[in-house]
C-alpha positions in Angstrom: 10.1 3.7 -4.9 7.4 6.1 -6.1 3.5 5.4 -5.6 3.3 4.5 -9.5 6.0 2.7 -9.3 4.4 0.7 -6.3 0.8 0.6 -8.1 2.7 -1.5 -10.8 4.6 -3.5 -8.9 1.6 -4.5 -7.2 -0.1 -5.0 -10.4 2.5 -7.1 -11.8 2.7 -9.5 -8.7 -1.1 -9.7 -9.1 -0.6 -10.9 -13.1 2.2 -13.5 -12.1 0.7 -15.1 -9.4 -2.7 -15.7 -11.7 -0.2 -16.8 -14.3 1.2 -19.5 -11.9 -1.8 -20.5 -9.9 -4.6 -19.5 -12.5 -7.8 -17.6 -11.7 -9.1 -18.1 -8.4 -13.1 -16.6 -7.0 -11.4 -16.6 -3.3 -7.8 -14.4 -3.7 -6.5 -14.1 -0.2 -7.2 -11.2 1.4 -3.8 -9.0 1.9 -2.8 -6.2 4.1 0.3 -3.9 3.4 1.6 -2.2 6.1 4.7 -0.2 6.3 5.8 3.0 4.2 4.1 1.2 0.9 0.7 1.8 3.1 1.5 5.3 3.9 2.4 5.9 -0.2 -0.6 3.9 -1.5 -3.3 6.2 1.2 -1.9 9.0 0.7 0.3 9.5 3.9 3.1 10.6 2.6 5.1 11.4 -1.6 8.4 10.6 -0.1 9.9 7.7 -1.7 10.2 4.8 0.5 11.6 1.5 0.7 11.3 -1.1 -2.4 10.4 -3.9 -0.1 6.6 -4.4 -0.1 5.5 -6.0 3.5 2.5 -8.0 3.0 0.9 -10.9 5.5 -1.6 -12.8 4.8 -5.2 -11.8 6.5 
């Protein structure tokens, strides 16, 4: 997976899950760690994994 591709991915999950739980003023905070965290600051522009870790903060 490629940073765009992640940005997208991201921004899809973000659509679906306002789709299925509606709007919300307090979104959980989330922290991605892993090689998605790396790609997204800048770390590294090898591809990585297509898993996206995420826990809850």
């Amino acid at each position: 997976m490629y940073k765009q591709d992640l940005e997208q991915t991201l921004l899809d999950i973000d659509e679906e899950a306002e789709l299925e739980i509606g709007p919300r003023d307090d979104r959980p905070s989330v922290v991605l760690v892993g090689g998605s965290a790396f790609m997204l600051n800048d770390v590294t522009n090898r591809a990585v994994t297509h898993d996206i870790d995420v826990f809850e903060a």
